[in-house]
N, C-alpha and C positions, 0 to 999 in steps of 0.2 A: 724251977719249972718256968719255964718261957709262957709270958700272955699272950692271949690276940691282943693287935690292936682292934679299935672302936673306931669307927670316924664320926666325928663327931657332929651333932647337931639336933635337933628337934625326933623326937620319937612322937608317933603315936599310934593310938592304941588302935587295938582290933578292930573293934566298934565302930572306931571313925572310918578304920579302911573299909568297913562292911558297908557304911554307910554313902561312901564316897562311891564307891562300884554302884550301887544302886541308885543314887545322884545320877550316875553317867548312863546309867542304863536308863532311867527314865527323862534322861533329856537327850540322849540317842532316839529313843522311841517318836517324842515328843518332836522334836528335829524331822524323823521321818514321817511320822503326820501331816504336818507342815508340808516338808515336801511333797509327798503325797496328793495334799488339795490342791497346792499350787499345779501339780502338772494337770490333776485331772480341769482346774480350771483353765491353766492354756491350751489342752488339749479341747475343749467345750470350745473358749476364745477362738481358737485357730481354726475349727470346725466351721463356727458362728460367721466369722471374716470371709471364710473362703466362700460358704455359702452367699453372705451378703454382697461380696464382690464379685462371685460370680454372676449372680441375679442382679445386679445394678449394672454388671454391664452388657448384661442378655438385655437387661432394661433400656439402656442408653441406644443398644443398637438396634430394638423394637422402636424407640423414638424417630433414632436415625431415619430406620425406613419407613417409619407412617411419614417423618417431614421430609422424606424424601419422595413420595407419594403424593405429599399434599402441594409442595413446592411442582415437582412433573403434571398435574394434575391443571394449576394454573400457569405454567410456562405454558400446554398445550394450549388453554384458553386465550393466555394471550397471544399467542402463535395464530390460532384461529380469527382470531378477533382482526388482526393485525392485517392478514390475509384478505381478510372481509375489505378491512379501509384501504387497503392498495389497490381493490378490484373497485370499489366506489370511488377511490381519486379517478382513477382512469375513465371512468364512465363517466363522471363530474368532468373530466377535462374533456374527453371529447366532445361532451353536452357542449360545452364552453367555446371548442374550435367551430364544431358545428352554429351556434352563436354567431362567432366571429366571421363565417361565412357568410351566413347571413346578411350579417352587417356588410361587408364589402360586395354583395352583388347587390345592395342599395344605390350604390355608387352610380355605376351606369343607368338605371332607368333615372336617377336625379340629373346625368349631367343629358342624358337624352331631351327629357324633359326641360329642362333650362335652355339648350339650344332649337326645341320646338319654340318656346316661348320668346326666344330671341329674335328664331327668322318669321316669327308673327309679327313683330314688330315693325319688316319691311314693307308693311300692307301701306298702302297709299290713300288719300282721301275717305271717302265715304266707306271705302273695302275694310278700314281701321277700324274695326266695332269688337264689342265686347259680345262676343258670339258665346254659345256651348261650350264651341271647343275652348276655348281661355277662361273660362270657366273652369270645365274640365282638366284642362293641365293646371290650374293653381291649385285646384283640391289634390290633385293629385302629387304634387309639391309638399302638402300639408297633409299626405296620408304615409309618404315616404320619410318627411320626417318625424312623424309621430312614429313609426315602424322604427328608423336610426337611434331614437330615444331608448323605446323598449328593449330592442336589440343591445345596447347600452347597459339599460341596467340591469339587464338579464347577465351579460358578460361582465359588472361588476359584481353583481352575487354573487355569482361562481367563483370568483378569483379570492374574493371573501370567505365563501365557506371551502373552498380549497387551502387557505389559508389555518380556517379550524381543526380541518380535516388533517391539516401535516402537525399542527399543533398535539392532535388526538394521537396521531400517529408515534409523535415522537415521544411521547408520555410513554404509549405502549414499547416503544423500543428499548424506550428506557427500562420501565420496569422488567420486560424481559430479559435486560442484559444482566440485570440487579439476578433473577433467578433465576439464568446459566452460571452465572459464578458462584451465585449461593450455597444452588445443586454439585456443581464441581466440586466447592469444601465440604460439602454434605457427604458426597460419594466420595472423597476422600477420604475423609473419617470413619467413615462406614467398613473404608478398605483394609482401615488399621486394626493392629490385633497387638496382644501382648510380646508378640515375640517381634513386632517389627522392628528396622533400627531405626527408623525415624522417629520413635518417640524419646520424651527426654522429658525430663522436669521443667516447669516454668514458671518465672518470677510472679507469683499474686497470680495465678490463672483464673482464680473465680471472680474478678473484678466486674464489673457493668459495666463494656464499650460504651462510651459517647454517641448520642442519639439512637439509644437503642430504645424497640418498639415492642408494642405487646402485639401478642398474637391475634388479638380483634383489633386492633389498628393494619396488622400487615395485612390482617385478610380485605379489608374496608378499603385500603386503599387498592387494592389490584381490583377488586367488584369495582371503585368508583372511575377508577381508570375503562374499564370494559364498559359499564353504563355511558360512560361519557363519550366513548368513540360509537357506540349505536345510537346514543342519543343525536350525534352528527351526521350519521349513517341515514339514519331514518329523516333527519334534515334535509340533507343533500338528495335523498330521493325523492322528498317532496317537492324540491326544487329541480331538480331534473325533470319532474313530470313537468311542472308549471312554465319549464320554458319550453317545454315541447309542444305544450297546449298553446301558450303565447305564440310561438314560432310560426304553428298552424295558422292560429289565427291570423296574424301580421300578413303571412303570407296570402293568405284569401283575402285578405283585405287589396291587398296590391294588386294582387288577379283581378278584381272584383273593379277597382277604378281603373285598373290598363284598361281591361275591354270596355269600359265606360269609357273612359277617354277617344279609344280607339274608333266606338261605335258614333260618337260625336262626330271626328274627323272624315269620317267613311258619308254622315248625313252634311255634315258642311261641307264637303267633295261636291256631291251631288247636287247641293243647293245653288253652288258656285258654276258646275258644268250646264245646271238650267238656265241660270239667269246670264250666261254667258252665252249659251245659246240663243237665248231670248236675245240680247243685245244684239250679237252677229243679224238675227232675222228682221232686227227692227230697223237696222243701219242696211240691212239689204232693199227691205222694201224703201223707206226712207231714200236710199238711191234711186231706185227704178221712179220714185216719186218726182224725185229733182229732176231725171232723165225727163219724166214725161212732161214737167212745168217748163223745164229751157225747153224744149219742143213747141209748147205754147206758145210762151214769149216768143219765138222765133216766129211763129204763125202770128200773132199779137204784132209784133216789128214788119211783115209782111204787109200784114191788112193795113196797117196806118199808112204803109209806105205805098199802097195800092192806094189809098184812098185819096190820095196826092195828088196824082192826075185827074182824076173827075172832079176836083174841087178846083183845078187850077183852069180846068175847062169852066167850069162855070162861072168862075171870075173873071176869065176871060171875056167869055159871050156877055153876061152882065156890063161888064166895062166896055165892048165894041158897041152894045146897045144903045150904049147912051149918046153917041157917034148920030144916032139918028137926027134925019132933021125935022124941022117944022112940027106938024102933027102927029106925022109919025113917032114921034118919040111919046106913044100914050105905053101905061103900066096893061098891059094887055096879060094875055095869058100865061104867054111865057115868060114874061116878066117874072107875075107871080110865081110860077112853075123852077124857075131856075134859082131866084130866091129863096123858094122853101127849100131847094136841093140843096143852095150851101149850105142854111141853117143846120141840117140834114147829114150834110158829110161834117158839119163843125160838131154837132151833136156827137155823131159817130168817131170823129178821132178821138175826142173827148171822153167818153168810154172806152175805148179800145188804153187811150192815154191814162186811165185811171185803173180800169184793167192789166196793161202792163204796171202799172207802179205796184198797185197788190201781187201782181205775180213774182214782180222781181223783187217786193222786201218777203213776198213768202219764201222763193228762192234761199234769199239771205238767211233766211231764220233757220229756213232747211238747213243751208251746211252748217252757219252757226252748233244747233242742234246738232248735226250729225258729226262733227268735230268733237262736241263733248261728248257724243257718244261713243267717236273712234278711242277719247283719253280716257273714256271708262271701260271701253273692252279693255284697253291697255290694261290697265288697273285691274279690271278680273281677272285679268291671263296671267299679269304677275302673283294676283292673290291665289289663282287656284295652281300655280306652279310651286309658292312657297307650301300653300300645304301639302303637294304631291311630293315636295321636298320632305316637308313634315314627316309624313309618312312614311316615306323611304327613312328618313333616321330611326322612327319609331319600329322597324320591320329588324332592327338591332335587340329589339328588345325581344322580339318575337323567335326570332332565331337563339337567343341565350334560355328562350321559358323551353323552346322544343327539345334543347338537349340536355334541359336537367330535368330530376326525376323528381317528383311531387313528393311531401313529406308532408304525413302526417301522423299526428299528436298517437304517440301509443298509451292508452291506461296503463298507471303502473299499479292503481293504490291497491289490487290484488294481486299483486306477483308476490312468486316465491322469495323473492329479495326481499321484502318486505317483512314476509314471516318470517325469513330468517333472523333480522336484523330487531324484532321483537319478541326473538325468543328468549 
């Protein structure tokens, strides 16, 4: 009878195999438990993530756009601001040209004035005095150049706080260039989304740039930037007003001693055309005086020359007289009679000869006299010609006041610029 074979090796029993099935079955089980929590926890996980990442980056792009709100927000501000100080440079610098003007039509009433005071100088003798009008033109030297001063540092304030003002300026350019670019990577990032291709992982991304800043630091600095350019604003307007006021004033000032000056020349004219007349009337009559004295003298040089003959008749008859002879030579009548005659005509040329000598050193003293008075009209004709000179230069100034237009001082400290630039 043929055997099976056996193959040979470890047997066991029932028991262990019943046992071993139920081993597998409860660590099958066991095993799907397991698996089990773990999906329902990546399922929870996955849930949890997508949630949080969706909400963090609903988060991020609510950030985006509030600092995209807040960054737009002071870009406009300093946009505005910005705007405010180009329209107050330009006002500041016309203030400034205007100044400048100023200053250069000081020019000609100074060199006017200097060439008045010049052709003063050709005044001659006694006409040389220190009158009103030289008076008048030295203050008026000394109100021009008090004006040139003012005018001065009027136009070096301005170029100074021009100077703050491009300072301010460029702070705000700056800063605003900073939050055009800021805003562009802001709205950049803003634009991105998951599905873009431009994103991509990057090395250490959450690192802290180099001089980065807190958010009450960036704010402080764009408020101290904006403070700063109104605080120059409102500077500069206060100085705008102050040289418009000064300007006026300067200007009235110069008004106010031209016509002083002027009204001086106009009463020295006058004084000069009196006393120049008076001179002409004195040396007139003074002539017809001389006229009538050589007249005199002439009748004086007649009489004596009349008197000639009857005196040389009585010296005669006296001297035949004495011709007589014997007794007849006594002092009788006629004796005495022709005797007292010479005395008589000696007495009388002797007057007449003392009379002419007064008429003729009066004579002399006349032209004498009337000589210096012909070199003193001289001398007032040149002196009242240099001032009608005078004058005519000064009629330069008067022709530059008629074709420009009077300026004055506008109040600013209540204008709208004002409120604006302390809002």
């Amino acid at each position: 009878m043929a055997t099976m074979s056996m193959k040979p090796g470890l047997r066991c029993s029932v028991s262990d195999w019943e046992t071993s099935n139920k081993d597998n079955s409860a660590t099958a089980e066991h095993r799907r438990h397991l698996s089990h929590e773990i999906r329902q926890q990546g399922r929870n996980l996955r849930n949890e993530t997508t949630n949080k990442t969706t909400w963090d980056e609903y988060d991020s792009r609510r950030k985006l756009n509030d600092r995209v709100s807040d960054i737009t927000r002071w870009k406009n501000s300093l946009d505005v601001c910005a705007q405010e100080v180009d329209k107050e440079m330009d006002a500041l610098t016309m203030a400034k040209e205007e100044m400048e003007c100023a200053l250069a039509a000081t020019v000609l009433p100074l060199e006017v004035t200097a060439e008045c005071l010049t052709l003063r100088e050709g005044r001659l003798g006694n006409e040389l005095v220190s009158d009103p009008v030289e008076a008048a033109l030295k203050k008026e030297v000394e109100v021009i150049d008090k004006a040139q001063r003012a005018f001065q540092g009027c136009i070096d304030q301005a170029f100074k706080h021009l100077c703050l003002l491009q300072e301010a300026r460029h702070q705000l350019t700056l800063d605003l260039q900073h939050k055009i670019e800021a805003l562009d990577v802001d709205m950049s990032c803003l634009s991105l989304n998951t599905t873009s291709p431009e994103i991509s992982l990057k090395p250490n991304p959450t690192r802290i740039p180099p001089g980065s800043m807190t958010p009450q630091q960036w704010e402080q600095f764009s408020h101290h930037n904006i403070n700063q350019a109104q605080k120059e604003m409102h500077a500069s307007l206060q100085l705008r007003e102050n040289m418009s006021i000064t300007r006026a004033q300067v200007q009235n000032e110069l008004e106010a001693q031209r016509t002083a000056t002027e009204f001086a020349f106009r009463k020295r004219v006058h004084q000069l055309e009196q006393a120049h007349q008076e001179r002409q009337w004195q040396i007139k009559t003074t002539q017809n005086e001389m006229n009538e004295l050589e007249e005199d003298i002439r009748g004086l040089e007649r009489d004596m020359q009349a008197k000639r003959a009857p005196l040389k008749l009585a010296h005669t008859r006296l001297e035949n007289r004495t011709k007589r002879p014997g007794m007849d030579l006594c002092r009788d009548e006629v004796q005495y009679g022709l005797v007292e005659e010479v005395k008589q005509l000696d007495s009388t040329i002797l007057a007449l000869n003392q009379q002419l000598s007064q008429a003729q050193n009066s004579l002399q003293s006349l032209r004498q006299h009337e000589a210096r008075m012909l070199e003193d009209l001289s001398r007032k004709q040149e002196a009242l010609s240099l001032e009608q000179r005078s004058i005519q230069t000064r009629q330069r100034l008067s022709s530059v006041h008629s074709n420009s237009l009077p300026l004055a001082a506008v109040p600013l400290t209540n204008s709208s610029g004002m409120h604006k630039l302390l809002a």
